[in-house]
Structures are given as C-alpha cells and as structure tokens.
N, C-alpha and C positions, 0 to 999 in steps of 0.2 A: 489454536491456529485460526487464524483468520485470511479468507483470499481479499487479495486486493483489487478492485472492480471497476473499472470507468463510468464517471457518470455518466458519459454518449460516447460516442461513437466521433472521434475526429484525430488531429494530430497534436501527439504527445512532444511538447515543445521544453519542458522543462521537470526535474525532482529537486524537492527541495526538502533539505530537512534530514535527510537519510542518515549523515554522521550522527546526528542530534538523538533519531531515533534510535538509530543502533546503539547507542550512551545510554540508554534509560535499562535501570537495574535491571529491572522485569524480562528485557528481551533478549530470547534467544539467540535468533536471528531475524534476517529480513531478505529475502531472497526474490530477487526484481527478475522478470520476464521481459523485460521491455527496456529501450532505452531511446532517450529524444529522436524525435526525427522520424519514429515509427507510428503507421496509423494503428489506432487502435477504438475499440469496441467494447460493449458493456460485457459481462460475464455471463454468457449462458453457454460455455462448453467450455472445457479445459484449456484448449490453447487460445482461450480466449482472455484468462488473467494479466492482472499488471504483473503482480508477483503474489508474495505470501508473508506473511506474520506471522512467528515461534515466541510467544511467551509464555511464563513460567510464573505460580502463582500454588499457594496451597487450598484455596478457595474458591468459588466463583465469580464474587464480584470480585476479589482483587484482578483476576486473570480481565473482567471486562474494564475495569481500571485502568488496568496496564496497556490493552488494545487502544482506548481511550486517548490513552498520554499519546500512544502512537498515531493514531489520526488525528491529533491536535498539531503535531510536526510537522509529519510526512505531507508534502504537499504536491500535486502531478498537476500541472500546467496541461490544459487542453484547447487546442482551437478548434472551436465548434464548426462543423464541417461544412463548406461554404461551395 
C-alpha cells in the first residue's frame, strides 16, 4: 500500500490517469480521498491523503514496480497556492 501525497499545499484542479491505473494487472485498488475543486495539503496526518494504492505482487521489488507504473499514470493537477 502506498498513501497518495500532495506535493504542496494548493487546489487540486484535475486526476488524470485513474482508469489507466486501475488497468494495470498489479492493482488492487486505488481509492481517492479528494476530488477537483478541493484544497489540499502535503501528508502529515490521515485526513490529510489524496487517497491510497493496493497492489499485489509476490516479491518486493515487483510490488515497487507496480506502485511505479502507478505513479507514472496517476497524475493530480495542483495550483500552487497563490
């Protein structure tokens, strides 16, 4: 499992990628905390995540593999907080 984290602190304007990522063998799921339009913040407390990532792997690096493929898709649109 992997949490999903903002890299600052502004308004989450767009995701992108999500079908794509949910398509990749490896994952679980993918379960989003957030949705456009809402401000958000880097990860230093629980209700502070984007969402979360469930993949499934019999090894280690395959499991960082597979988080990999997922953050090469999943893409969160942020406007730097102005």
């Amino acid at each position: 499992m992997r949490v999903i984290s903002a890299p600052f602190e502004g308004k989450l304007t767009t995701i992108g990628g999500l079908a794509e990522a949910r398509a990749l063998d490896s994952v679980a799921d993918i379960v989003l905390a957030v949705t456009p339009g809402e401000h958000v913040v880097p990860y230093t407390r629980a209700g502070a995540k984007l969402g979360y990532v469930l993949v499934r792997g019999d090894f280690a690096p395959a499991i960082v593999d597979s988080l990999d493929a997922v953050d090469s898709v999943l893409k969160f649109t942020i406007e730097d907080r102005v």
